[in-house]
N, C-alpha and C positions, 0 to 999 in steps of 0.2 A: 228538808235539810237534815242530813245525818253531824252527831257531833267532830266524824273526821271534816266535816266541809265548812270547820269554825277553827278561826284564826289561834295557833298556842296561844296563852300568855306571854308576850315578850319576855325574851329570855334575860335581859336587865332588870325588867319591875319583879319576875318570878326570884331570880337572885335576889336582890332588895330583900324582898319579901323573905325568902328561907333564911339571910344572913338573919335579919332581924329578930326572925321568930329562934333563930338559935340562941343567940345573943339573950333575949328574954327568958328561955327558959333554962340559960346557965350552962349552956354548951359553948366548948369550941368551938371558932371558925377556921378547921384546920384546911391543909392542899387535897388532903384527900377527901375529906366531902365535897368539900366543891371539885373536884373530877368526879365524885359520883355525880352532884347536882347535873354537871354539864354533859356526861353520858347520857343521860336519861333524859332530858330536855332535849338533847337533839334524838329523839327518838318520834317516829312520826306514829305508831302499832304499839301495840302491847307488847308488854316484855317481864319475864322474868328476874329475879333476883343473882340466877346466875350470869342472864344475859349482858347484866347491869353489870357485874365484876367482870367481865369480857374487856365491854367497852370502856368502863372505865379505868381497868389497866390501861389500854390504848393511850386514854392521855396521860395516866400516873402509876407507873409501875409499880410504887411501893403501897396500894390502894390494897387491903388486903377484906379476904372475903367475913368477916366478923363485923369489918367496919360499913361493909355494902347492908348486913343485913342489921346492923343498929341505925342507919343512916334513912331507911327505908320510911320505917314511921315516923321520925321526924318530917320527912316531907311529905307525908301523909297529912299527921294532923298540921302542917303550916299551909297545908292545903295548896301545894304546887303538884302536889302529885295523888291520882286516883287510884286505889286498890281495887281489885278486882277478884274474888271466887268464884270459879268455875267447877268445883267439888272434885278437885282432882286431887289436892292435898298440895296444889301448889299455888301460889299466887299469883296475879300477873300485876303488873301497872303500868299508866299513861300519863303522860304530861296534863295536868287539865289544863281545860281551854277558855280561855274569857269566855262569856257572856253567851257561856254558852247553858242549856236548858240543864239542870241537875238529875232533870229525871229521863235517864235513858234506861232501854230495855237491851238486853244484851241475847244473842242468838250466838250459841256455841255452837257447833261442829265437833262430835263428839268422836268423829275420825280425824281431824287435825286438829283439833284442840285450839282451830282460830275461833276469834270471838270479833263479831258484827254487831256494831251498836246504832240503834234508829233512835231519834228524840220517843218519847212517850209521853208528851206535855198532859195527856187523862190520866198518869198515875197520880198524880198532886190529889189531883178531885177523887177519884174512885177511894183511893187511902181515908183521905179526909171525912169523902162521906159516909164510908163504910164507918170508922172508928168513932165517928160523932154519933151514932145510930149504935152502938154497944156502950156512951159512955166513955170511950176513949177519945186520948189525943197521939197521933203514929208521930214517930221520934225519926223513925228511917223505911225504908218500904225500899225492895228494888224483882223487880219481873227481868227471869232468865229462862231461857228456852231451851235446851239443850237438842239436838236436829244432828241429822245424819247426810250426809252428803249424797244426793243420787246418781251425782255423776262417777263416784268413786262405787258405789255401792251395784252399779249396770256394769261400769265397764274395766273398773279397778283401777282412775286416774282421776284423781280429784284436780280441781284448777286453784286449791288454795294450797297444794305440797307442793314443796321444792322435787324435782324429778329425782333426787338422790331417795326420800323417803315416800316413795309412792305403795310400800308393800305394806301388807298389813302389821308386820311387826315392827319395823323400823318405827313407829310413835314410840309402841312401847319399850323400845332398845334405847331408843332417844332418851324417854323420861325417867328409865332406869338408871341411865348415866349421870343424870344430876342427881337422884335420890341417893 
């Protein structure tokens, strides 16, 4: 079972939960984070911080892009939402998922920049037993692969690009436009 094939958090209890933990830590509860929360919640993939001010203009036009990117680590640490580096210099994030394993291993695609995540329920132990055996106690620990596509790389047509960016530039034309 991979962590896409586990149920979001409802998006009432995840609400709940992000009002609260704003509330607690002396924030707002203004319209426009919660259009960000609900952009992003209804997001089933990873997504960007610009993707985020996309959609969540969609439901609130006056959402402006300062407030997507202070709004970000709130729902970070109120822990509705996961971060994700893939060494690109950009970030990505997903809804996290109930009950779902913490320890997933993530497999990039270093021609589209998508990211595959499988459970890795042996990183808990490998970490553990590794850092009990030096002495330590690990705080955080996560395995990323970075891989190249073969089908892009034989025939020049990957199956995870949209047909508009199947050339080898178009990623970096793309990622140039948000940078």
């Amino acid at each position: 079972m991979t962590p896409s094939d586990i149920a979001p958090v409802s998006h009432a209890s995840a609400r709940d939960k992000f009002q609260a933990f704003l509330v607690e830590q002396g924030h707002r509860v203004t319209n426009q984070r919660l259009a960000i929360f609900d952009a992003a919640m209804a997001q089933t993939d990873h997504f960007t911080a610009e993707q985020l001010l996309d959609r969540a203009r969609a439901i609130d036009d006056s959402v402006s892009r300062a407030t997507v990117y202070r709004t970000l680590p709130l729902m970070t640490e109120s822990q509705v939402l996961r971060e994700i580096d893939i060494g690109t210099g950009e970030k990505y994030y997903r809804p996290a998922v109930e009950g779902a394993n913490s320890q997933v291993a993530q497999v990039v695609c270093v021609d589209c920049d998508k990211i595959f995540e499988i459970s890795a329920p042996f990183m808990e132990w490998y970490g553990s037993t590794v850092s009990l055996k030096l002495g330590l106690k690990p705080i955080s620990q996560r395995l990323q692969v970075s891989a190249q596509c073969i089908a892009y790389r034989s025939n020049g047509r990957c199956p995870n690009r949209s047909p508009k960016s199947q050339t080898p530039d178009a990623k970096r034309q793309t990622n140039a436009k948000i940078n």
